[in-house]
Every structure is written in structure tokens, then in C-alpha cells.
NUTI-945425 format. One record per atom (N, C-alpha, C): atom name; x negated, y, z negated. Coordinates in pm, 1 decimal, padded with zeros to 6 digits, always signed. Last residue first. Layout:
! residues N
REC  atom      east     north        up
REC    CA         X         Y         Z
...
! end
This chain:
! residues 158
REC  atom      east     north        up
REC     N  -00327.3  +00856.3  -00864.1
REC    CA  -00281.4  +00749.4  -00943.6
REC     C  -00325.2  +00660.1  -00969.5
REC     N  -00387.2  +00980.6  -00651.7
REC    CA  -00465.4  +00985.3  -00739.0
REC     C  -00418.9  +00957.8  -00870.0
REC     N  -00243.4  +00828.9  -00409.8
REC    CA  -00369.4  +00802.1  -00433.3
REC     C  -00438.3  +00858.2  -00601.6
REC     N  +00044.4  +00964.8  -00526.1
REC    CA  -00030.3  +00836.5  -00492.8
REC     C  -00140.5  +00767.0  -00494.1
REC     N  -00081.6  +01224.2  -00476.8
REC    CA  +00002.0  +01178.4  -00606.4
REC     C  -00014.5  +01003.5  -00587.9
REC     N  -00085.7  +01220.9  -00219.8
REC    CA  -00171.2  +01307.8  -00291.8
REC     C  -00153.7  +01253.3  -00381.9
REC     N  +00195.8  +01187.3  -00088.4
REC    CA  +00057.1  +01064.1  -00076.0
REC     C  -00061.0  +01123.0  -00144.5
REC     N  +00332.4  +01372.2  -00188.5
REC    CA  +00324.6  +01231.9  -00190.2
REC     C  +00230.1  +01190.4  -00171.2
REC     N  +00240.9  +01549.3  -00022.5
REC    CA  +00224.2  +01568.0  -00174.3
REC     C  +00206.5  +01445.0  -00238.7
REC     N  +00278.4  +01459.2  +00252.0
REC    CA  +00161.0  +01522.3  +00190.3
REC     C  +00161.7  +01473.9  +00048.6
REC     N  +00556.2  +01467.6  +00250.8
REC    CA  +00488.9  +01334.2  +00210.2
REC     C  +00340.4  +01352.9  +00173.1
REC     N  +00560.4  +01753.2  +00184.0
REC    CA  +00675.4  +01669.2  +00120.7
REC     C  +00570.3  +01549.0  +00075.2
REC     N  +00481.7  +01793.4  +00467.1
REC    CA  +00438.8  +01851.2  +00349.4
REC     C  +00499.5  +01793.4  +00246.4
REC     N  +00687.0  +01678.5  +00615.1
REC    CA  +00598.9  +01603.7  +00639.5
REC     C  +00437.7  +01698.9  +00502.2
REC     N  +00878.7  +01856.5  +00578.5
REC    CA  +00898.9  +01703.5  +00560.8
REC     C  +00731.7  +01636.3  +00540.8
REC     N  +00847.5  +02036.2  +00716.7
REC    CA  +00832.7  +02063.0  +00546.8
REC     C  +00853.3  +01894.6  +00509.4
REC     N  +00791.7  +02014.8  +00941.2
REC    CA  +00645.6  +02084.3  +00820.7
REC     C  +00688.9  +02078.4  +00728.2
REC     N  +00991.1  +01893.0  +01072.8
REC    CA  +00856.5  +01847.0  +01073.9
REC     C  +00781.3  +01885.8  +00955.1
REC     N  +01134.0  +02178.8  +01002.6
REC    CA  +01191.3  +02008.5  +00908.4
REC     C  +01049.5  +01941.8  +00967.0
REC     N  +01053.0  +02332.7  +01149.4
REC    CA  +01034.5  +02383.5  +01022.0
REC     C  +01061.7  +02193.3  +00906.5
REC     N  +01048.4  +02221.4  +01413.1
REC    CA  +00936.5  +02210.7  +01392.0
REC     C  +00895.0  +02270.8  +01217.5
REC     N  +01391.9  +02172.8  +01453.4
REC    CA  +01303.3  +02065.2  +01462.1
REC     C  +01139.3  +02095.8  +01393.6
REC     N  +01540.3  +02439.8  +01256.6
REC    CA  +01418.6  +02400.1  +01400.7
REC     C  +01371.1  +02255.9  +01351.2
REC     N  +01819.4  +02388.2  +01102.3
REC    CA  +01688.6  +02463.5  +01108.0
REC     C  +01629.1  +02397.0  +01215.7
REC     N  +02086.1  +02377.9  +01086.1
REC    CA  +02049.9  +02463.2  +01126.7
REC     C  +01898.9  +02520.3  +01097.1
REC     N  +02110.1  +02073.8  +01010.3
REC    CA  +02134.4  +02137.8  +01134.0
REC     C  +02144.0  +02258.5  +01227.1
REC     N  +02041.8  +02059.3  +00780.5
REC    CA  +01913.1  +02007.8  +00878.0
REC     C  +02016.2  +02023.6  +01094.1
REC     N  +02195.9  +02209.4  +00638.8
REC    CA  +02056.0  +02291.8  +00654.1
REC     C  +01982.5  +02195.9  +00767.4
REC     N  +02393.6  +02045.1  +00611.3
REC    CA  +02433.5  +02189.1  +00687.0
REC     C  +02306.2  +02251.8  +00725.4
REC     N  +02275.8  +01817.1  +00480.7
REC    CA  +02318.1  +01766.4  +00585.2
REC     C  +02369.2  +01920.5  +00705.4
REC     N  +02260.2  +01954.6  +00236.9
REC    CA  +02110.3  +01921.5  +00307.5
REC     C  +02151.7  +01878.6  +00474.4
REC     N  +02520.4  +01964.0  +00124.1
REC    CA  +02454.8  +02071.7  +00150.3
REC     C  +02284.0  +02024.9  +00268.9
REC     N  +02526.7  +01706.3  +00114.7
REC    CA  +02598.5  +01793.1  +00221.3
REC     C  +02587.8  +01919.1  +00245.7
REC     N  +02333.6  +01636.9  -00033.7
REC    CA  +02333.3  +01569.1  +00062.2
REC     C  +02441.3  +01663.9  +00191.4
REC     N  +02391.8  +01811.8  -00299.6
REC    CA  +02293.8  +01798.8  -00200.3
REC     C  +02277.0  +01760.2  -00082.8
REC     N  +02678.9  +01652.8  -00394.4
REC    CA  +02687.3  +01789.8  -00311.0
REC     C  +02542.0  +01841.9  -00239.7
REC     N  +02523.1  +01392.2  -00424.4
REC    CA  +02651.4  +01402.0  -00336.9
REC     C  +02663.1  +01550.4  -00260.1
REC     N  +02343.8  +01459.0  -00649.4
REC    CA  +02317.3  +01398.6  -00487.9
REC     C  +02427.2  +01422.2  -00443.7
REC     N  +02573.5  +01553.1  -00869.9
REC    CA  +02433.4  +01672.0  -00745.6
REC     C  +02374.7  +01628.1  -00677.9
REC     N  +02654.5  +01300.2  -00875.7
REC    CA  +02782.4  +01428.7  -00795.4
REC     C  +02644.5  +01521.9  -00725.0
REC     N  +02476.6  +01160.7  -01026.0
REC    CA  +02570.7  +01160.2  -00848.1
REC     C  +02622.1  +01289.3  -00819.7
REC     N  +02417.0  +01249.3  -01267.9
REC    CA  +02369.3  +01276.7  -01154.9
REC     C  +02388.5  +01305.3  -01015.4
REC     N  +02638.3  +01164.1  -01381.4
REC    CA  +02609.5  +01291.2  -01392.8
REC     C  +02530.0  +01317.8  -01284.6
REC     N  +02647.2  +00885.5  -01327.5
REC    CA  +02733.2  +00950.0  -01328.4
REC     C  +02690.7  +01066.5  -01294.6
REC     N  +02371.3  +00834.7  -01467.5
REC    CA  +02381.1  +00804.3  -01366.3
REC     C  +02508.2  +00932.4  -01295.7
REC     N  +02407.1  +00847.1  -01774.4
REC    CA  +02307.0  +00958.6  -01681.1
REC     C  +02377.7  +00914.2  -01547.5
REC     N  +02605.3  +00693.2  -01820.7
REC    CA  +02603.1  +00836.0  -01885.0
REC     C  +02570.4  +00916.5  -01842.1
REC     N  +02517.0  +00433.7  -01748.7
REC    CA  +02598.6  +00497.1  -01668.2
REC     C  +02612.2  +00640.1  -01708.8
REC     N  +02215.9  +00328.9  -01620.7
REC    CA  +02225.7  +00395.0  -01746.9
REC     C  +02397.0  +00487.1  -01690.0
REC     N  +02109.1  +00041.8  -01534.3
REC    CA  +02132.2  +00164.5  -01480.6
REC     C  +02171.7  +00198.1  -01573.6
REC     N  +02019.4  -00247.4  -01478.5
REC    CA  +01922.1  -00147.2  -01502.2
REC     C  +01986.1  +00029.9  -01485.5
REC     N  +02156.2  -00505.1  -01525.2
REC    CA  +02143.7  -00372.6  -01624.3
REC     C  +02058.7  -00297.3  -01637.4
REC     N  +02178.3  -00631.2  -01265.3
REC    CA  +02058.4  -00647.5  -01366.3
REC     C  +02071.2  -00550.0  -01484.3
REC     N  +02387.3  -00500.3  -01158.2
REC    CA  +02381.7  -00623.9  -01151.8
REC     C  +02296.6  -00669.7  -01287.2
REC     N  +02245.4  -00207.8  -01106.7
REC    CA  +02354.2  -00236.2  -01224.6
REC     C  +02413.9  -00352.8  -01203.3
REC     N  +02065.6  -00274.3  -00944.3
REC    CA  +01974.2  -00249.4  -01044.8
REC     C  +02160.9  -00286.3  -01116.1
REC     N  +02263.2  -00419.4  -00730.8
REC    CA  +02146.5  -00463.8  -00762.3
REC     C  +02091.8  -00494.8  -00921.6
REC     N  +02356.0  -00172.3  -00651.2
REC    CA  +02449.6  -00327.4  -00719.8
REC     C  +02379.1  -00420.2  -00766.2
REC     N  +02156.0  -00028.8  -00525.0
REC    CA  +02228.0  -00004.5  -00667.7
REC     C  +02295.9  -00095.8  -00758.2
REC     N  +02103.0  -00179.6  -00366.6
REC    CA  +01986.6  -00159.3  -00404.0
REC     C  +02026.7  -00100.0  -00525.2
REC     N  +02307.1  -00153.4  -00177.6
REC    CA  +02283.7  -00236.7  -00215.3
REC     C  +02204.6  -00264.0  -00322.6
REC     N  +02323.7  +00179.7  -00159.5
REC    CA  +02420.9  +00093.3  -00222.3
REC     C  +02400.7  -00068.5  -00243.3
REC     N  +02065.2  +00180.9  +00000.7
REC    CA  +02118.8  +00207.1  -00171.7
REC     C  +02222.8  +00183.7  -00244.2
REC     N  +02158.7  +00036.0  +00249.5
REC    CA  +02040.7  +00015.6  +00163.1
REC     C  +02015.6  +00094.8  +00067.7
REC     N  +02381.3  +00248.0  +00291.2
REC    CA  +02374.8  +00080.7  +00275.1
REC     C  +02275.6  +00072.1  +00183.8
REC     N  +02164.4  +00457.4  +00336.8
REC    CA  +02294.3  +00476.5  +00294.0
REC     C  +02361.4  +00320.9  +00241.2
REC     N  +01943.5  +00448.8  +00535.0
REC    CA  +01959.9  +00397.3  +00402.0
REC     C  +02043.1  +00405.1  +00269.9
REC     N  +02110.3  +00489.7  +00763.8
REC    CA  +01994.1  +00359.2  +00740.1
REC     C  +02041.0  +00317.6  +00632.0
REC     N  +02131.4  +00754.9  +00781.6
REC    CA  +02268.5  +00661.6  +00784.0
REC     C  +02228.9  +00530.8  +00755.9
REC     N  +01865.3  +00855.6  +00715.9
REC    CA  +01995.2  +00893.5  +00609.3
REC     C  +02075.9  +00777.2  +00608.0
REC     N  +01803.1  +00749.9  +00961.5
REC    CA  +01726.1  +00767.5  +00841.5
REC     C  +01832.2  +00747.9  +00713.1
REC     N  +01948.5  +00939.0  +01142.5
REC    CA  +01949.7  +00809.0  +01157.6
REC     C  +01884.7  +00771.3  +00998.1
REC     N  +01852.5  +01202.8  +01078.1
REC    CA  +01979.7  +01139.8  +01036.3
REC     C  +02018.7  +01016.8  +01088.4
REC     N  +01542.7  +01200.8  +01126.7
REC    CA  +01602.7  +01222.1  +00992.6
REC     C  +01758.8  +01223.4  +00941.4
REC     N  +01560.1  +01169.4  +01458.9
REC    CA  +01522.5  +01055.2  +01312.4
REC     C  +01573.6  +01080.7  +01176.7
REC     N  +01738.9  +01374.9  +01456.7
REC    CA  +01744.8  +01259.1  +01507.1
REC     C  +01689.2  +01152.1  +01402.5
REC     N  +01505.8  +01562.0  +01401.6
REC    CA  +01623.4  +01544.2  +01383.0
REC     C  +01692.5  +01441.4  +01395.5
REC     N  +01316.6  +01453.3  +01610.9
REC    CA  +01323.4  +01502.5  +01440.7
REC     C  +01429.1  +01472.6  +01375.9
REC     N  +01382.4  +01245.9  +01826.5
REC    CA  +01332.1  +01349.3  +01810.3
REC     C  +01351.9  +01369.7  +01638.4
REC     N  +01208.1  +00882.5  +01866.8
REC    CA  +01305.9  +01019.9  +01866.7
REC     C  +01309.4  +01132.8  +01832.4
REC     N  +01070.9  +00680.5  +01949.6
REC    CA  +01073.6  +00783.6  +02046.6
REC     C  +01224.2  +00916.7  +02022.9
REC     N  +00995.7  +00471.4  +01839.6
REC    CA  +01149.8  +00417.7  +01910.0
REC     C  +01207.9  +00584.2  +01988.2
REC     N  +00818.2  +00508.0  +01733.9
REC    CA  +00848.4  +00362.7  +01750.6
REC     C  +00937.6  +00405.3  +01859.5
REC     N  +00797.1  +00790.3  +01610.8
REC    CA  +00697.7  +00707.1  +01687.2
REC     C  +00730.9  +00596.2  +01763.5
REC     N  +01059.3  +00814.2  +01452.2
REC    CA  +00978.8  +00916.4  +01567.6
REC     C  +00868.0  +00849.9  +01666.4
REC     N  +01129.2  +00588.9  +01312.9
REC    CA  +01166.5  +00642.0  +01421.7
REC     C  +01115.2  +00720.4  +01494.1
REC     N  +00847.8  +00587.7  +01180.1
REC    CA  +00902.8  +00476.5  +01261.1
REC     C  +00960.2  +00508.8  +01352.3
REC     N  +00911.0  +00853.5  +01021.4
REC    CA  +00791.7  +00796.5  +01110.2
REC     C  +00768.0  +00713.6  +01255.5
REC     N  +01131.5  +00751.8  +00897.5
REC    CA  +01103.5  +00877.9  +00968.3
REC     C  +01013.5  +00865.0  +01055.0
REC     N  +01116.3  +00547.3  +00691.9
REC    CA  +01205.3  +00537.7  +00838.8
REC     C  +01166.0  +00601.6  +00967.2
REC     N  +00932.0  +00626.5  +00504.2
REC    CA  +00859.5  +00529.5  +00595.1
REC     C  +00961.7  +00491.2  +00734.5
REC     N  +01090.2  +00772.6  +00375.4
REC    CA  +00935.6  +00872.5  +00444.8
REC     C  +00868.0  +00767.6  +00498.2
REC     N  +01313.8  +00647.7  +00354.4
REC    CA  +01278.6  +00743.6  +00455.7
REC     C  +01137.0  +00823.2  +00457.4
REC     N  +01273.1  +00538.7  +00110.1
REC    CA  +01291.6  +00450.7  +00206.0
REC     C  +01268.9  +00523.7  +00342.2
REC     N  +01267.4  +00614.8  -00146.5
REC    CA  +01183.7  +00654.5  -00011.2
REC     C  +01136.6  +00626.3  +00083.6
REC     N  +01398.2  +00459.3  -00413.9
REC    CA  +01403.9  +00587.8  -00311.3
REC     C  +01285.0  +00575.6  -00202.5
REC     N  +01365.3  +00291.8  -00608.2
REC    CA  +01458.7  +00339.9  -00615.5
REC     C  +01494.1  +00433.7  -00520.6
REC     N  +01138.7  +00131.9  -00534.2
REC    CA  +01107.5  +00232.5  -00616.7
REC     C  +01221.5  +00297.0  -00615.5
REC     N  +01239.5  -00114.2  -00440.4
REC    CA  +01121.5  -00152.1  -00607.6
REC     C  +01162.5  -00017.4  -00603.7
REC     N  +01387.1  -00075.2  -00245.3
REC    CA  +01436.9  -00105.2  -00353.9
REC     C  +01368.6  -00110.7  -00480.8
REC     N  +01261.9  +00109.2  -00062.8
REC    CA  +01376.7  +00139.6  -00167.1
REC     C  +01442.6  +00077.1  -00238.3
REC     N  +01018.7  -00096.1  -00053.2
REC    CA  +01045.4  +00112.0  -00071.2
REC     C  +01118.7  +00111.4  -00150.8
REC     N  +01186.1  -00250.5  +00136.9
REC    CA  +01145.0  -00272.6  -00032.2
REC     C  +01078.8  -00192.3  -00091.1
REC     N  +01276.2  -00110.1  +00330.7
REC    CA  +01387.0  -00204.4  +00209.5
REC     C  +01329.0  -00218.7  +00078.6
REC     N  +01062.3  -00053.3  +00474.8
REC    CA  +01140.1  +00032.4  +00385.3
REC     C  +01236.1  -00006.0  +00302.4
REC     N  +00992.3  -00292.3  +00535.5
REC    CA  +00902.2  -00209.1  +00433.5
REC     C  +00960.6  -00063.1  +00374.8
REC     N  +01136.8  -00351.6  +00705.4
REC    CA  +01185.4  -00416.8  +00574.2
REC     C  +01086.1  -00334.5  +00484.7
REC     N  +01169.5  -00137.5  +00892.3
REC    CA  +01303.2  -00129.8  +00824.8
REC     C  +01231.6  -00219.1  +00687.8
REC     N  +00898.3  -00182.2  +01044.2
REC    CA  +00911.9  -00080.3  +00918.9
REC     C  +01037.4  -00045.0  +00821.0
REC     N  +00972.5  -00429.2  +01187.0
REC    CA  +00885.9  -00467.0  +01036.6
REC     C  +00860.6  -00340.1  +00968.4
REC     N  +01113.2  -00332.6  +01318.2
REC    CA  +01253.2  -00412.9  +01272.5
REC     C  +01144.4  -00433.4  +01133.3
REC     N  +00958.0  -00194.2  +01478.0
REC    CA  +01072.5  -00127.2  +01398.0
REC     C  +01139.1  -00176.2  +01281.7
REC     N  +00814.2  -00406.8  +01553.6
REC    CA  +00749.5  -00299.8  +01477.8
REC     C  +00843.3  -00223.0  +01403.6
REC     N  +01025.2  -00456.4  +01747.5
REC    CA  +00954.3  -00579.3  +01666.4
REC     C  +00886.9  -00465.3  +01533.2
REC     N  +01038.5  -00252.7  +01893.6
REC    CA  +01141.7  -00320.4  +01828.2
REC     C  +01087.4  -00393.9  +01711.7
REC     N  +00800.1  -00203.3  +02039.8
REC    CA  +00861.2  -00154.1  +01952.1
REC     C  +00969.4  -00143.4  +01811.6
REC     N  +00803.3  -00444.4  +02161.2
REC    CA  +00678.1  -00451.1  +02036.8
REC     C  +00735.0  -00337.6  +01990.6
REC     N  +00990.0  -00463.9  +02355.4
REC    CA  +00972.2  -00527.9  +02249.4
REC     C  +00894.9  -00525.8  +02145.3
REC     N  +00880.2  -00197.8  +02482.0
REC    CA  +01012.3  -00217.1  +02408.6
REC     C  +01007.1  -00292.8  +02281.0
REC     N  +00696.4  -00052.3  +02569.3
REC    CA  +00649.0  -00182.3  +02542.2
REC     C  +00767.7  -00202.5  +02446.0
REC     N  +00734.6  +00181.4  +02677.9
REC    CA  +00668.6  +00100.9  +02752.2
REC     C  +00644.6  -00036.7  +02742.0
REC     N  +00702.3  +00310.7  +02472.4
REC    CA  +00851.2  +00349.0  +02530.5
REC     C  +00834.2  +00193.4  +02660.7
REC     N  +00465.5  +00279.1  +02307.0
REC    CA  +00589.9  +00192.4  +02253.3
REC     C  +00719.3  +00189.7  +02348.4
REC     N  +00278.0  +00470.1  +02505.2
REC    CA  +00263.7  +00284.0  +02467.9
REC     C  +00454.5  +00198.5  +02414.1
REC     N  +00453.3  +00712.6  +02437.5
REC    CA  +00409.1  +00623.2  +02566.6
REC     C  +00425.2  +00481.9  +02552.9
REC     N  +00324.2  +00705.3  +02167.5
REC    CA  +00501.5  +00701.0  +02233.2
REC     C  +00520.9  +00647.5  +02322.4
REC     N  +00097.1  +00716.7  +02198.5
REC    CA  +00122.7  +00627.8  +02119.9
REC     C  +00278.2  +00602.8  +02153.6
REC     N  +00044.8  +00981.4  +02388.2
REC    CA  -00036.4  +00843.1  +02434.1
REC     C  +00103.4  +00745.8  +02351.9
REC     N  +00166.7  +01104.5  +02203.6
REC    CA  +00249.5  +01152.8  +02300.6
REC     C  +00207.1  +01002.4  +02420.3
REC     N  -00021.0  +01128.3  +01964.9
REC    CA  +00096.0  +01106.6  +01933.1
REC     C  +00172.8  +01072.4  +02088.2
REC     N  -00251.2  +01265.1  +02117.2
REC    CA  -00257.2  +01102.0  +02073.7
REC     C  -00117.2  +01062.8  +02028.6
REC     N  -00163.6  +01467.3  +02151.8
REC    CA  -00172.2  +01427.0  +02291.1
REC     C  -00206.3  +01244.3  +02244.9
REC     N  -00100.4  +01545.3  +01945.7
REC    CA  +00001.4  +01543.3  +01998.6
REC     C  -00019.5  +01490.2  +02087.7
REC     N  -00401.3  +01591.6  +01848.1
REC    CA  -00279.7  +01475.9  +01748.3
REC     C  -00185.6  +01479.5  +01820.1
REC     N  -00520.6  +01746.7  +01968.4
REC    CA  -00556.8  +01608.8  +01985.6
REC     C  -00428.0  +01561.6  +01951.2
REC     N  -00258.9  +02021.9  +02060.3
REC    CA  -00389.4  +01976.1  +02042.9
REC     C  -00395.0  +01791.6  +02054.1
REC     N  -00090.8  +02261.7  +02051.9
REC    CA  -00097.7  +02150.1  +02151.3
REC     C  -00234.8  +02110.1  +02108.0
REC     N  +00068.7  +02416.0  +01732.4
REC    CA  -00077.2  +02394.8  +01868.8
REC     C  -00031.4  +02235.8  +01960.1
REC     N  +00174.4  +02372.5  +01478.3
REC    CA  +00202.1  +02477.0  +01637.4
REC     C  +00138.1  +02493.6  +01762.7
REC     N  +00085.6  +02159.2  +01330.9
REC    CA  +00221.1  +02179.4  +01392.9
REC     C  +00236.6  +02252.7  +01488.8
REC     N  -00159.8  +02110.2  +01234.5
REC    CA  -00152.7  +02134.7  +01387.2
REC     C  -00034.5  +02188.3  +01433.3
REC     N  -00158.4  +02010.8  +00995.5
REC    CA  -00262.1  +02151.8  +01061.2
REC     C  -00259.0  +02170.8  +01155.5
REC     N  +00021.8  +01812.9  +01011.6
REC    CA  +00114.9  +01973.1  +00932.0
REC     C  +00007.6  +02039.1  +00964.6
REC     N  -00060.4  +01623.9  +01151.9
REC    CA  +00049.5  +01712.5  +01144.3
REC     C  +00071.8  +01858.8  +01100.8
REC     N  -00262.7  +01600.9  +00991.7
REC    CA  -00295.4  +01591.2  +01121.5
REC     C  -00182.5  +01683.4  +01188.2
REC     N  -00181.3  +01504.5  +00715.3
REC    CA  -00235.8  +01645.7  +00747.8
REC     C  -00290.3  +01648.1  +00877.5
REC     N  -00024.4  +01262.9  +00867.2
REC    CA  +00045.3  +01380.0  +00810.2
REC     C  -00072.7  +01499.6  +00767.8
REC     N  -00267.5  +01105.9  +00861.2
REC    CA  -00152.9  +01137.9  +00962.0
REC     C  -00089.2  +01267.5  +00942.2
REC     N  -00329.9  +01084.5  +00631.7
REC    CA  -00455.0  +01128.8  +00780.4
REC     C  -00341.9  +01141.7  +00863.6
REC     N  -00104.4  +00943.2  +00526.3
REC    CA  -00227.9  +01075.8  +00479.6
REC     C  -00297.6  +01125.1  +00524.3
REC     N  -00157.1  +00682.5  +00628.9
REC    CA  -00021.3  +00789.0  +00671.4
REC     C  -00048.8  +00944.3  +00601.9
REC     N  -00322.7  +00590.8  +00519.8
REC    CA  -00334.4  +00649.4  +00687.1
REC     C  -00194.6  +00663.7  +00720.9
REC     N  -00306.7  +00566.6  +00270.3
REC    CA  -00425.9  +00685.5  +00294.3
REC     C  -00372.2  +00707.7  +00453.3
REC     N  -00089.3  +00445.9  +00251.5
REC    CA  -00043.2  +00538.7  +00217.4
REC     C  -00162.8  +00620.0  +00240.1
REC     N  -00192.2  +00221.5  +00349.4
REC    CA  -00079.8  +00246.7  +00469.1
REC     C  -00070.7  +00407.6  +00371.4
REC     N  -00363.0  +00177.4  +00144.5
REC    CA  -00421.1  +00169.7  +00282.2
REC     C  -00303.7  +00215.0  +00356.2
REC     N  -00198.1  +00114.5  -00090.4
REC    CA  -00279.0  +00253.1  -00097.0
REC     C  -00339.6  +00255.0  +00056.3
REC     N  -00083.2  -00118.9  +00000.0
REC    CA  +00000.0  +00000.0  +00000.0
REC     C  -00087.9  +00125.6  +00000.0
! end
């Protein structure tokens, strides 16, 4: 995990120092799209092996199942930002509800807190769902992908 999380860490500040330039990382990003638009099945195949690594993302860690969807989709399967990040959503929408019946199967959920919580995911999500349609494909790239930055900062120096 610390190896997929350093080179998705070289990835992403590849990203976010380049976002506005035409440079290497786009023309290697744009090669790598290529390859997968070209090679269906290995896309697929690759897709279908970042869904389970995101299953179990989200299920050992309760969440972040999408900073490994996102990727996938954009790269794998050639979509745009947006796009990926609400495919993403609709992904792992299931895959927390399963992943919830789960932990409160096992008594791992605390209903007092839980409860309370939902509702400010709930109204986030629709609030987040009005903002990712009115911002630029290249502001949700940078902040998303600053996001996993941090992440993978925190990660490693764990």
C-alpha cells in the first residue's frame, strides 16, 4: 500500500505543478489514455482490479474509495473530471451501504453519533453535488488532487 500510495504521490504532485501547462505529465498522461482506449480489455480488466481495491479502501477504512475510483476512471477508461467524480460517487454509494451493514452487523457503529452525523453527509453531498457542477473541470482536478496530496503526505509519514 505505501508503494501504490508513494506512486500515486509522484503522480499527483505531477499534477497539481503542472495543472495549467501543456507539459511532460499530460503528454505522458495523453500516451497512457491512448494505450488503454486502444487496449479495451486490459482496460477493463485494470478497472474491474481498481473497483476491488477500492472495495477494500472502503471497507477496512470506512471511506476513500474514490481517491482510488477517480484515477481509474480518468486514466483507464478515459473520462473526463467530472465525469469521473460522479461516476465515483454513484460507485460507491452501494459500496457504503454495504460496508455499513457490515460495520452495524458487527457492532461497530455507534448509533447516537452516527445519526447525527448523516444528515451533514446528506446535506454535504448535495450541496457538493451543486458545486461540482459549477466549477471548471481544472479547479476540481487541483483541489482534488491537493486533497490526495495531503493524503498521501499523512500516509507516508505514518
Amino acid at each position: 500500500l505505501r508503494k501504490f500510495a508513494a506512486l500515486n504521490l509522484v503522480r499527483i504532485i505531477l499534477v497539481w505543478y503542472n495543472i495549467y501547462r501543456v507539459n511532460a505529465h499530460d503528454i505522458f498522461m495523453k500516451s497512457v489514455k491512448k494505450f488503454f482506449a486502444s487496449h479495451k480489455a486490459l482496460a477493463n480488466a485494470a478497472t474491474v482490479f481498481s473497483a476491488l481495491l477500492t472495495g477494500v479502501a472502503n471497507g477496512a477504512f470506512g471511506g476513500g474509495g474514490g481517491m482510488l475510483a477517480v484515477p481509474a476512471f480518468t486514466v483507464l477508461q478515459g473520462m473526463d473530471e467530472k465525469k469521473a467524480h460522479a461516476t465515483a460517487v454513484a460507485t460507491i454509494l452501494p459500496l457504503s451501504a454495504v460496508s455499513a451493514a457490515v460495520y452495524i452487523l458487527n457492532g461497530n457503529f455507534d448509533p447516537s453519533f452516527g445519526y447525527h452525523v448523516a444528515g451533514g453527509v446528506i446535506v454535504g453531498g448535495i450541496l457538493g453535488s451543486f458545486v461540482l457542477k459549477k466549477i471548471s473541470s481544472t479547479l476540481l482536478e487541483f483541489v482534488f488532487y491537493g486533497i490526495m496530496l495531503a493524503a498521501g503526505i499523512r500516509m507516508l509519514a505514518v
